[in-house]
N, C-alpha and C positions, 0 to 999 in steps of 0.2 A: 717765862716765855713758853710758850705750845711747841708740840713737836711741828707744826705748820709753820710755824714764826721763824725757828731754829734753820729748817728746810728753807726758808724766805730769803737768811740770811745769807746763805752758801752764796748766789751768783756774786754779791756787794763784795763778800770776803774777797771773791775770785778775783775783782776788777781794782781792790786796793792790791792784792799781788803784784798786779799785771801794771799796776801804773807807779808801784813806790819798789820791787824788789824784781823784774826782767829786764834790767841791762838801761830801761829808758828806752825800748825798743820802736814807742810811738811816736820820739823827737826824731824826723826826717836830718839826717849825716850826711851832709854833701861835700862830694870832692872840690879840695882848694884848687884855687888856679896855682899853676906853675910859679912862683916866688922869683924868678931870671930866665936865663941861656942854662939850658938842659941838651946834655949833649951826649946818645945812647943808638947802639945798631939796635934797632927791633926790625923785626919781621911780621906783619899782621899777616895772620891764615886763616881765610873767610872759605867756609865748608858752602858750599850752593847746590840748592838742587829745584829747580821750575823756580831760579828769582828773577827772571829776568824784569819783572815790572817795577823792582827795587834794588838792583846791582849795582844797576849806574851811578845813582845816587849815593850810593856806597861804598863802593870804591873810586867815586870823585873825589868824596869828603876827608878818604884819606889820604890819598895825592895831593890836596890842599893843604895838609897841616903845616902852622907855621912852628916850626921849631928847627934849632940847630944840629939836632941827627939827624942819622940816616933809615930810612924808612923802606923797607918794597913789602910790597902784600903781593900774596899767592893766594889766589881762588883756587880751589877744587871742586871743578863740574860733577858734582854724582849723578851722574845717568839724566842729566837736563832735557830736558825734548822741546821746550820753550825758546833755546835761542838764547840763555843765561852766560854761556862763554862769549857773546858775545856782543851783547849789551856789557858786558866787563872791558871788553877790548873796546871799544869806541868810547865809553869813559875816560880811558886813560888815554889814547889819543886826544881826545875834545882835550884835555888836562895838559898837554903836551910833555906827559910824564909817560910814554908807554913806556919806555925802560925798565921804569918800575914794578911794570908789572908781571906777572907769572900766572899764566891759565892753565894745570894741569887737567889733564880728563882723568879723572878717577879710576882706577879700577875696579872689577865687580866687586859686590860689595863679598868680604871674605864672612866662613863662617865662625860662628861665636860674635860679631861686632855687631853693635846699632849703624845704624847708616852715618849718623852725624861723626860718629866717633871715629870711624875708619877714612871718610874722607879729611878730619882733620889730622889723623896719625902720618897720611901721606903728606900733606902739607909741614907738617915737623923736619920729616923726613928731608923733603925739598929745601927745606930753611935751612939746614946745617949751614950749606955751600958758604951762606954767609956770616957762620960764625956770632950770630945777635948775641946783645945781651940781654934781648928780650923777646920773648913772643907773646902775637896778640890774638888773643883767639875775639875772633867778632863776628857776629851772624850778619848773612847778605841783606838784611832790612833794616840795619842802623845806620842812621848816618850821623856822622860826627861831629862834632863842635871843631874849630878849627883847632883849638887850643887840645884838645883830649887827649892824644899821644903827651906831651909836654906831663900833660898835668898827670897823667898816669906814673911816668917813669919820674916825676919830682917826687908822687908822693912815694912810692918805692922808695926812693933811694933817700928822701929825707929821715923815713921812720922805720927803713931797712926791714920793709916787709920784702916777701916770697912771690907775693900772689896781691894782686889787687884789681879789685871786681868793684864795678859800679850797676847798679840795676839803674838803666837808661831809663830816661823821664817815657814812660808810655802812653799811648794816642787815647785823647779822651773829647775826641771830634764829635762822635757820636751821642747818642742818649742813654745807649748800654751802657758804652766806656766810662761815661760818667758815673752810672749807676753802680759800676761791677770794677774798675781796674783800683780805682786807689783802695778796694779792698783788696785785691788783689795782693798790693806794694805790702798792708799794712799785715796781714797773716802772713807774708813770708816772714817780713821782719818777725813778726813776735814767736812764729816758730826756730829763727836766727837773728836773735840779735845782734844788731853789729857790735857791739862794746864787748860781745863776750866772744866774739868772731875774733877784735883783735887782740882779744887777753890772750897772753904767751902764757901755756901753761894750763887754759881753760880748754873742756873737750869740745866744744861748741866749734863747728867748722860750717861755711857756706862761700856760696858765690854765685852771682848773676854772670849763665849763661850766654849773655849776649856780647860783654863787654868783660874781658879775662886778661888782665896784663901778668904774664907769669916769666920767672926765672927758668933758663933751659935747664941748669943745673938740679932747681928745688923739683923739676920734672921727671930729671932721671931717677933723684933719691927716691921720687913717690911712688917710683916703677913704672912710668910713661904711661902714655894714656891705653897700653895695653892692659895695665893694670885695669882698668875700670872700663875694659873694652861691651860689653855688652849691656853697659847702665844708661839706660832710661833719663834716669835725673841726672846727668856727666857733670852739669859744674857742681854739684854739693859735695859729689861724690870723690871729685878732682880735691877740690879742698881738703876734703877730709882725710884725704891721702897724704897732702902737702904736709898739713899739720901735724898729721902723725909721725911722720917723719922728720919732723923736730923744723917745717919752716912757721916761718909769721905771714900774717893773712889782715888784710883790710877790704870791709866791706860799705860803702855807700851807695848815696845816689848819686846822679848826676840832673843837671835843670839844663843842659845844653845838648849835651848826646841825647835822641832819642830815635826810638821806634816809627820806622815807615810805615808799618801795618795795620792798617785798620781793621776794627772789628764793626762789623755795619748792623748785630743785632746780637741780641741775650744768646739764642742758640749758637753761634761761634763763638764767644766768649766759653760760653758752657762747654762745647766741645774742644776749647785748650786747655779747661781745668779737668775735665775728665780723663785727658791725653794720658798723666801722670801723678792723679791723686792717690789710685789704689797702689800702684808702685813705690811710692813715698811711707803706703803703710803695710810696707813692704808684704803683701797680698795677705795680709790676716785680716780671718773675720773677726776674732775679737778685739784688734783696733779698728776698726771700721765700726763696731758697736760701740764701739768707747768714745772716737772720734764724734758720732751722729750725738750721742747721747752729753759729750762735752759742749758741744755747738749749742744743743739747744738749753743747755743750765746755764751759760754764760751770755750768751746771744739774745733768747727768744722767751728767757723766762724771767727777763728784767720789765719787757712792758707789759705783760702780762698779770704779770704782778702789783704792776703800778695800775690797771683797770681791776684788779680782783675784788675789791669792795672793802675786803678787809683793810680798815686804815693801817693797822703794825706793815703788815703786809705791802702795802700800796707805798707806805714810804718807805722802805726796804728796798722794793722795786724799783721806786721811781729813784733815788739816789744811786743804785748802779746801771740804770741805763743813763743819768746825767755824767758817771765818770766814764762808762763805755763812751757815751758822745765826745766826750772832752780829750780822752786817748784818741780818738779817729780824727778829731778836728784838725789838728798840724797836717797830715797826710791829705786832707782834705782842701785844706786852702795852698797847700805846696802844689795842686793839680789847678787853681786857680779858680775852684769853684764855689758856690757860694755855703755858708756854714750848712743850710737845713740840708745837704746829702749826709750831713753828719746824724741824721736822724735817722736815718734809710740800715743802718749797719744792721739791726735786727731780722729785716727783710730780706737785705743783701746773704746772710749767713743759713736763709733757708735756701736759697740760691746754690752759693757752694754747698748745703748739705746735700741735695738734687744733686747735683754735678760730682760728687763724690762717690755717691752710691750708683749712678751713671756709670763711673770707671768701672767698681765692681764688676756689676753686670757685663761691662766692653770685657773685661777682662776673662771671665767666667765664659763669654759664649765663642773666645778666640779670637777676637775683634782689639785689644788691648795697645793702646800705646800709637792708635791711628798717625800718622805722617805723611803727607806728600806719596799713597796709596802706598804704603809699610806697616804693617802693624807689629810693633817693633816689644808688644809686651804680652807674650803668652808666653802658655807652660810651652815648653821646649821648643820655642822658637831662635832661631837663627841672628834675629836683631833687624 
C-alpha cells in the first residue's frame, strides 16, 4: 500500500474508533420517566437577563409539574431592562402558584464572576431558606415537560447520582437549525460521552447548561459555584468539580424539555458556537491548529476521497463517510428529520470549523465570549 493509501486510511481508522471504542457516544441516552410518586424539596434557580419573550413560558412549565414534592423557583433579574421580572410574576399568577415564586433583582454584577454564574450564586443563596434536597439550575428559555422535575430527582435518587443534566431537545424549526443543531447535540456528546460521564471512577465530566439537577451537599464539597466563578463554559466546568470531589454525574437527553429559542439563520447559530469555542480550547493556538486540522481529517477528507479518482483511495473514502453518516443518523432522526441531513455532516464541520476560528479572532481582538452586551471572555476581563 503507498504512502497515499496509508494517509487514505487514517479518517476510516478514525470513524471505527469513534463508532466501536467512545463510550457509544452517537446512541441518543434519554431520560426515563419517573417509575411512581417522587417525593423531594427542590428549589429551581433560573438566572434571567433580557428573557422576558420566554420567562413566562418558563416558569409556567415549572409551576405546572405534576409530582408529589415540593417545588419554588427563584429568578434572578441580572440587570433586565425588558420587563423579564415581570413577565415572571404574571406567569405565576396566570398559574395561580405566585407563592411560589421569588423575583430577586441581582446585584451588580461582582468582580472576578461571569454574569450567569453570579446571578445563579445569589439564587443558591436565596434557596437555603428552604433547606432543598435539590437544586435546579435552568435557563429562562426552557420550558419543561410537566413530568421533568419528577423524572430528574427519580433518576437521581434511583441510581444515586450527584448531578444530573439533560441537554433539552433544541429548536430545529428553522432551515439552519436543521442543518447546524443535531450537530451541534452530536460533537458535544462525542467530545462527553455520556457512558463515560457516568463511569464512577472515569475522568470524563460534563453537563448541559440548561437543565442541571444537583445535590446542595455535592455543591458545597465542589466548592460552590464560587469555585468556577469566572468560567465561560459553568456547566462542564460545575461537573468537573462535582466529580472530582468524589460525586456521581449522569448525562442525557431529553425529547420533552426543550429550548424556546430560535435561531432564524446560519449567522446566529455561528455566533453561539463562536460565544465559547476558543474558551473550551482553553485560548491555545496550538489546539486551535490541532482542532481545524482534526475536523478536517475526520470530517472533510472522507468525501473527498471518495471523488479522488484513485479507486484504493475512493473506497477508503467512501466507507468512512458511509460510518460518519451512520454515527450521525440516530441524532438525526431523534430531531425528526429526514436521513439525507445525515449527508450534510462534512459541510456542517466546515461550518463549526468557521465558527471556531471566529471565537479565536472575537477573542484575540477583546470581543470574546459575547452575551446579552457582555463580553464575558478576554484577557483580563472581569466576567
Amino acid at each position: 500500500m503507498t504512502d497515499a493509501c496509508l494517509a487514505a486510511a487514517l479518517p476510516l481508522a478514525i470513524w471505527v474508533y469513534l463508532l466501536l471504542a467512545r463510550g457509544k457516544f452517537w446512541l441518543p441516552r434519554t431520560l426515563p420517566p419517573a417509575p411512581g410518586a417522587v417525593r423531594a424539596r427542590v428549589v429551581a434557580v433560573m438566572p434571567a437577563r433580557n428573557e422576558a419573550e420566554h420567562i413566562g413560558q418558563a416558569v409556567a412549565s415549572l409551576l405546572a409539574q405534576r409530582w408529589d414534592g415540593q417545588l419554588e423557583v427563584i429568578v434572578v433579574d441580572d440587570g433586565s431592562t425588558d420587563g423579564t421580572a415581570e413577565q415572571a410574576r404574571r406567569a405565576a399568577a396566570a398559574a395561580g402558584a405566585a407563592q411560589h415564586l421569588r423575583v430577586l433583582d441581582g446585584a451588580p454584577l461582582a468582580p472576578g464572576w461571569s454574569g450567569k454564574l453570579w446571578a445563579m450564586s445569589q439564587g443558591v443563596q436565596a434557596a437555603a431558606r428552604f433547606c432543598p434536597d435539590y437544586l435546579l439550575f435552568t435557563d429562562a428559555d426552557i420550558e419543561h415537560a410537566d413530568d421533568s422535575v419528577a423524572a430528574l430527582v427519580a433518576q437521581a435518587e434511583r441510581q444515586g447520582r450527584d448531578l444530573v443534566s439533560v441537554m433539552v431537545r433544541l429548536s430545529s424549526a428553522t432551515w439552519a437549525e436543521r442543518c447546524l443543531i443535531p450537530a451541534f447535540v452530536f460533537f458535544f456528546f462525542k467530545l462527553y460521552p455520556p457512558s463515560w460521564i457516568a463511569t464512577r471512577g472515569a475522568r470524563t465530566a460534563g453537563a448541559a447548561g440548561g437543565c442541571i439537577l444537583i445535590r446542595p451537599a455535592a455543591l458545597a464539597r465542589a466548592g460552590g459555584l464560587e469555585a468556577i466563578r469566572s468560567e465561560i463554559i459553568d456547566d462542564c466546568s460545575l461537573a468537573g468539580r462535582v466529580k472530582s470531589s468524589g460525586g456521581s454525574l449522569w448525562l442525557g437527553l431529553s425529547r420533552t424539555t426543550h429550548s424556546l429559542r430560535v435561531y432564524g439563520s446560519f449567522a446566529e447559530i455561528g455566533a453561539m458556537i463562536s460565544r465559547t469555542a476558543f474558551n473550551q480550547l482553553r485560548h491555545s493556538g496550538w489546539l486551535l491548529a490541532g482542532s481545524l486540522a482534526g475536523l478536517a481529517l475526520t470530517y472533510v477528507a472522507p468525501p473527498l476521497l471518495a471523488v479522488s479518482g484513485a479507486p484504493l483511495c475512493m473506497a477508503l473514502g467512501a466507507a468512512a463517510w458511509m460510518l460518519m453518516t451512520l454515527a450521525y443518523l440516530p441524532l438525526v432522526r431523534f430531531y425528526g428529520l429526514a436521513p439525507g441531513y445525515a449527508l450534510l455532516l462534512p459541510a456542517v464541520a466546515v461550518f463549526y470549523a468557521g465558527a471556531t476560528l471566529h471565537s479565536a479572532l472575537r477573542y484575540l481582538s477583546g470581543r470574546g465570549g459575547q452575551w446579552k452586551g457582555r463580553a464575558q471572555d478576554t484577557r483580563g476581563a472581569d466576567g
